[in-house]
N, C-alpha and C positions, 0 to 999 in steps of 0.2 A: 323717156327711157334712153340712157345712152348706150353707146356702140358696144360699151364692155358685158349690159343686161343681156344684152341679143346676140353674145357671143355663138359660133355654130362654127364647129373646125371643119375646111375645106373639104369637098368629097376626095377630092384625090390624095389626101392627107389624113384617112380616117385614124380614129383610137383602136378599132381593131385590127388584131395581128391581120398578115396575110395567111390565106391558106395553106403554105407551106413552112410557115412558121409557126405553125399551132402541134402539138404534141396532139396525138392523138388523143381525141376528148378529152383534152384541157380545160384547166379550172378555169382557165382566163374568158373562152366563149360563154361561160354562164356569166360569167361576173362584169365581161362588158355587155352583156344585153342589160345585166342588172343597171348598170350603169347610167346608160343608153333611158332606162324608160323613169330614174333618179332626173337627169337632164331634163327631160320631157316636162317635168311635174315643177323641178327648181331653178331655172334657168338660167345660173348665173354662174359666175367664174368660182367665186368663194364654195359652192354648193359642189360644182364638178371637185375641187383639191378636195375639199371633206370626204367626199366618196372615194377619191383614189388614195387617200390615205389608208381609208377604213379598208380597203382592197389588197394594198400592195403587200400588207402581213395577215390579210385571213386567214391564209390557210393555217400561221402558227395555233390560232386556239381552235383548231379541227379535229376533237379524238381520233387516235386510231391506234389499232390494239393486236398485237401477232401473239397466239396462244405457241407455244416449243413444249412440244410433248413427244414422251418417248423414255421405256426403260433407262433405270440405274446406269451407269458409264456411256452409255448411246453417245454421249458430245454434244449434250443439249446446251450447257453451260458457255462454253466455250465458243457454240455458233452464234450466241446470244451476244459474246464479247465480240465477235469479229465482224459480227452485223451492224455492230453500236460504233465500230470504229476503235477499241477498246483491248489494250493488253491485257492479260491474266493480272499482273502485279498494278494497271492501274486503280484510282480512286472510284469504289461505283461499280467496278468490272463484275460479275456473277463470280461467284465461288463454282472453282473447278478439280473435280476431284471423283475418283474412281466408285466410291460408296455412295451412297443416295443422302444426295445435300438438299433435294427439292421435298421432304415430307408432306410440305404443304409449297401451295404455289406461291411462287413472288414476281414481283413484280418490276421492270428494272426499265426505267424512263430511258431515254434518247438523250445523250448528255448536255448535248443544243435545242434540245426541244421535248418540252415537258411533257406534251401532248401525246407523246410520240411513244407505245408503250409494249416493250415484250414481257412476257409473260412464263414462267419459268413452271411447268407442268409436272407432275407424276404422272406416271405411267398407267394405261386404266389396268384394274383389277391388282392393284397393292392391295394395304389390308384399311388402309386411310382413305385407299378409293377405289371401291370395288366398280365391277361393268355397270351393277343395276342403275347407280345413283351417280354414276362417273359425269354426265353431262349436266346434271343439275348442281353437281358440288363445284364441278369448275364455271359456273355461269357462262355457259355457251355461249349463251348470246351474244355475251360482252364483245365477242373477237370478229373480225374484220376476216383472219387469213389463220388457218390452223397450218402449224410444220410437225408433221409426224417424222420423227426421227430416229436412227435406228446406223449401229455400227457393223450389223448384220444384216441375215437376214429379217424381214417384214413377216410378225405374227400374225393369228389368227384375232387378236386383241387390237393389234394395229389397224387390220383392215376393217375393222368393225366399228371402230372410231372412224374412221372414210366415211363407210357408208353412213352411220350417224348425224356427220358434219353436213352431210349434202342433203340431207334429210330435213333439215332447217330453214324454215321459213325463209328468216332473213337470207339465205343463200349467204352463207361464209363460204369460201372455198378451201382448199385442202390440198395439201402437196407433200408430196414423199420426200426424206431427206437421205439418201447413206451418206454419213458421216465418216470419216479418218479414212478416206479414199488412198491418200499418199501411202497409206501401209498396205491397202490391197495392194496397189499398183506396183511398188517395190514386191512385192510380192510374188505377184503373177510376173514381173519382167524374171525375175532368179529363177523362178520354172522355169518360165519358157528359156533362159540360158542355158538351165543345166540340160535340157530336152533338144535345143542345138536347134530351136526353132527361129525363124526369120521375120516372127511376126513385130512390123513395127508397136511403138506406142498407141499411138492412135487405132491400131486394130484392136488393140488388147484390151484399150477404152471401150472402145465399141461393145467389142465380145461381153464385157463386163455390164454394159448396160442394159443390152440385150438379157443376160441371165438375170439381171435384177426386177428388167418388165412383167420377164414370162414368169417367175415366182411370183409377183404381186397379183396376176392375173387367175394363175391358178388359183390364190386363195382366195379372190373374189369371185371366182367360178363366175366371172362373167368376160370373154375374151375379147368381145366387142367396146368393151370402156375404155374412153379416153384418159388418162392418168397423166398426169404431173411427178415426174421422175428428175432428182436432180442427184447427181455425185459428188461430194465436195468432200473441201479439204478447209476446217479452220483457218489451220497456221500457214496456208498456201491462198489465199482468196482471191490471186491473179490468175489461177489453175483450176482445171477441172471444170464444172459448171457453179463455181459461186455467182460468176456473175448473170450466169442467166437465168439462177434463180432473182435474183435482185429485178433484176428486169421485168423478169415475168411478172412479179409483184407489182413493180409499178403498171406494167400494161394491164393487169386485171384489178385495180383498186379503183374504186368508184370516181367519176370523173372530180368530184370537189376534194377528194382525198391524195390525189395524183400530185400536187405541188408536197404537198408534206413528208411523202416518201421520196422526192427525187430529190429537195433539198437534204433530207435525213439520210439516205445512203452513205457511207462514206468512202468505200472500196475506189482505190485508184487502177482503176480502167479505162480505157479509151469509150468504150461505147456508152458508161453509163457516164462521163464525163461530158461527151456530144448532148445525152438529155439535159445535164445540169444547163449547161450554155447555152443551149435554145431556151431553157425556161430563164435564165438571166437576160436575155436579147429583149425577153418578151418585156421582161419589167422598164428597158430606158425610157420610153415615150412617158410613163407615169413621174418617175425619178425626175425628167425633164420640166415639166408640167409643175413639177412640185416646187424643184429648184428657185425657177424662175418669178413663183408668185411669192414666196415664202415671205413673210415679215422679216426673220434675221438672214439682208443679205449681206453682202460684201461689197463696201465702194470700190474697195481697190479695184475690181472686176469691172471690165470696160459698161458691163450689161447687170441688169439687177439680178441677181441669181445669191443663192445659198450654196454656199460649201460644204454647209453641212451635209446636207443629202447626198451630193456630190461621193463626200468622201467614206460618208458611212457604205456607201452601192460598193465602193471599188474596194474597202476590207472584207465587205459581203462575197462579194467576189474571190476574194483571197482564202476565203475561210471556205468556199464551197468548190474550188479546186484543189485542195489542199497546199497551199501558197503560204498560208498563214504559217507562226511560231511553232503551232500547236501541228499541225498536216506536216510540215517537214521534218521536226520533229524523228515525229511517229516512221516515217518514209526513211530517213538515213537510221533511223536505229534495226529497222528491217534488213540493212545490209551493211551494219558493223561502222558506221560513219557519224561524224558529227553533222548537223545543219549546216555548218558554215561550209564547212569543205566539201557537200554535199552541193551546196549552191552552188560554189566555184564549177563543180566539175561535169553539172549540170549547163554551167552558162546560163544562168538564168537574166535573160533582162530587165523583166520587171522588179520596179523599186522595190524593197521588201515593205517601207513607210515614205509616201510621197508627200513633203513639207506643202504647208500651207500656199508658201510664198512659190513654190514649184508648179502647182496646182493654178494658180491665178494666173504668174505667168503662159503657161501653156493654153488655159481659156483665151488670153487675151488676143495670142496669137491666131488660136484658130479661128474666133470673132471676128477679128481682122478681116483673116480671109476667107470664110466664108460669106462676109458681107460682101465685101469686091466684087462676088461672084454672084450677086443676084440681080435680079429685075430693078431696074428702075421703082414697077409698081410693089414689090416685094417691097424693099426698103420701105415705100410711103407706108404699107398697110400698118407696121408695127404702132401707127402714129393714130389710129383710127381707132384700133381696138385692144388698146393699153396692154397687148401680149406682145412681144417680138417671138415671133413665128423664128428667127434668125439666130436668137440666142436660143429656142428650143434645138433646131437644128444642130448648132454648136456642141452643146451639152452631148444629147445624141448621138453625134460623131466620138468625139470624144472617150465616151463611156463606151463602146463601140470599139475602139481603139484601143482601151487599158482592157477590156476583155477578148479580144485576139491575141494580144503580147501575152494575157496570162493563160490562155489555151496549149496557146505557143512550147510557153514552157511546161505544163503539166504534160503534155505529151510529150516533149521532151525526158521528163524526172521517170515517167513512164515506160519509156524507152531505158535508161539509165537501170534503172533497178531491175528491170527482165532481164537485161543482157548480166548484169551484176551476179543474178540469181542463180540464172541458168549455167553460168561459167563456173558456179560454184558447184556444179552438181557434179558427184565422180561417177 
């Protein structure tokens, strides 16, 4: 048997995250235990990279399924577009429009990920889908998370779909939407002007959310229930609670369906941007791992490693802070700007596309020195166990490195367009 059959990575160097690095009930604790008892059974180098290939994109073929239900004009459509990342006039986007476009339910993919699926509802008790047959005509079951939605106030029909949903075996959960909040709120502030009252924004939030619980309660004539209550604003989704419905969603979806929704988000927020980069943190050690064994690598690179993997991580990267073409894009058209003079005035530093020969060079460097800086016996082992432990590290740092510069600047672009937004407001 040689030294590479009996591979065992270091204990103080494990494949699992730390515990502060783990999203709570993250996919990745199942999936390195999975791992973990795969190792146990095939012991060898080739066996480990087949598994952390099979790993590093499971979650893409993971269904999951958000039912948007809720009367005619409610803004069912529309939260359906702003949840997908998705303008009105784009390709794909839901039809949005004051008359009843959802007769029947449809269904509208995640535009990066198939699996990934909202579900565009009538309202229960139309004449296409009365109360009796409401839950068996939309297959209940299918759905993961129901959004009751409503640009008013919440029915007697509404609450009864609640209680229905949570009635369900499978435990789907359920949550309240008020939709087109910026018109209440514009609203309530010109009262309260013309009224000569002092109440800031934030009270008037409040006040507002407050009347929205105690209605929903009274109509469930139970005052003791917990509810899920969010206020939001489509064409605002840095405002209001869009984003901590997003959140919420992730923190109650099943722990193997939590990667799929935090990559699928698209909302440029600061908090749900910190989940994306924890869960990208979690992936280098695999990426590393992979790099390094891969058959197609790169002489030029002082160490055997693949650039491919390499570079496909750091567009992944780009594409799930919105860095990419396509995320800036979207970001300077929100505030009347092209990408490019968006960039500039952003300062962004990371490269928008880092050339191959950019790329090598920068490994080589840091192999360099990170080798300088190790053990005597570190150096020998690479030579033992046909892995250089030393080019993982490298890589590691590295990817580590191109994902701080681009944090860097999302919250940066984050900063830019709030301050942009709010300056614009009379």
């Amino acid at each position: 048997m040689s030294p590479a059959d009996d591979f065992t990575l270091p204990a103080d160097d494990d494949l699992s995250p730390a515990d502060d690095d783990i999203l709570p009930g993250d996919i990745y604790v199942t999936d390195y235990k999975a791992g973990e008892e795969y190792l146990r059974n095939h012991n060898s180098i080739e066996n480990i990279l087949k598994q952390l290939e099979n790993i590093k994109d499971s979650w893409k073929s993971i269904p999951f399924n958000i039912a948007v239900t809720g009367q005619s004009g409610s803004g069912k459509s529309s939260l359906i577009n702003a949840l997908r990342g998705l303008k009105e006039e784009d390709v794909g986007a839901a039809q949005v429009g004051e008359k009843e476009t959802s007769s029947k339910y449809c269904s509208y993919p995640h535009p990066n990920h198939g699996r990934f699926i909202f579900w565009d509802l009538p309202g229960v008790g139309t004449d296409k889908f009365p109360q009796k047959t409401y839950m068996e005509s939309i297959h209940a079951s299918r759905y993961d998370f129901f959004l009751i939605v409503s640009s008013g106030r919440f029915h007697s029909q509404d609450i009864w779909l609640a209680n229905e949903v949570l009635k369900q075996k499978h435990k789907s959960r359920c949550y309240f939407v008020r939709s087109k909040v910026d018109i209440d709120m514009k609203n309530r502030k010109r009262r309260h002007a013309l009224e000569k009252d002092t109440m800031t924004d934030a009270d008037l939030f409040l006040n507002f959310r407050v009347e929205m619980t105690s209605d929903i309660l009274k109509t469930l004539h139970n005052p003791n229930i917990n509810i899920h209550l969010f206020l939001v604003s489509s064409h605002f989704p840095s405002k209001y609670d869009f984003e901590d419905l997003q959140l919420q969603l992730l923190e109650d979806a099943l722990n193997i369906k939590r990667l799929l929704i935090t990559f699928g988000m698209t909302s440029l927020t600061k908090r749900l941007m910190e989940h994306k980069r924890n869960a990208l943190r979690l992936r280098q050690r695999e990426i590393a791992l992979l790099s390094c064994k891969s058959e197609n690598t790169n002489v030029e690179v002082v160490f055997p490693c693949s650039i491919m993997h390499i570079q496909s991580e750091i567009k992944f990267y780009k594409e799930q802070l919105s860095l990419d073409t396509e995320g800036l894009d979207y970001a300077a058209s929100s505030v009347g700007l092209k990408s490019s003079d968006l960039r500039k005035k952003v300062e962004m530093k990371s490269v928008p596309t880092m050339s191959i020969d950019s790329l090598i060079k920068s490994l080589n460097e840091l192999y360099r020195s990170t080798y300088a800086n190790q053990s005597y016996l570190t150096k020998q082992w690479r030579y033992y166990i046909r892995y250089d432990m030393i080019a993982l590290k490298t890589i590691e740092t590295f990817l580590q490195g191109q994902l701080d510069q681009a944090m860097r600047d999302t919250e940066n672009l984050i900063d830019f367009i709030t301050n942009m937004k709010e300056s614009s407001v009379v």
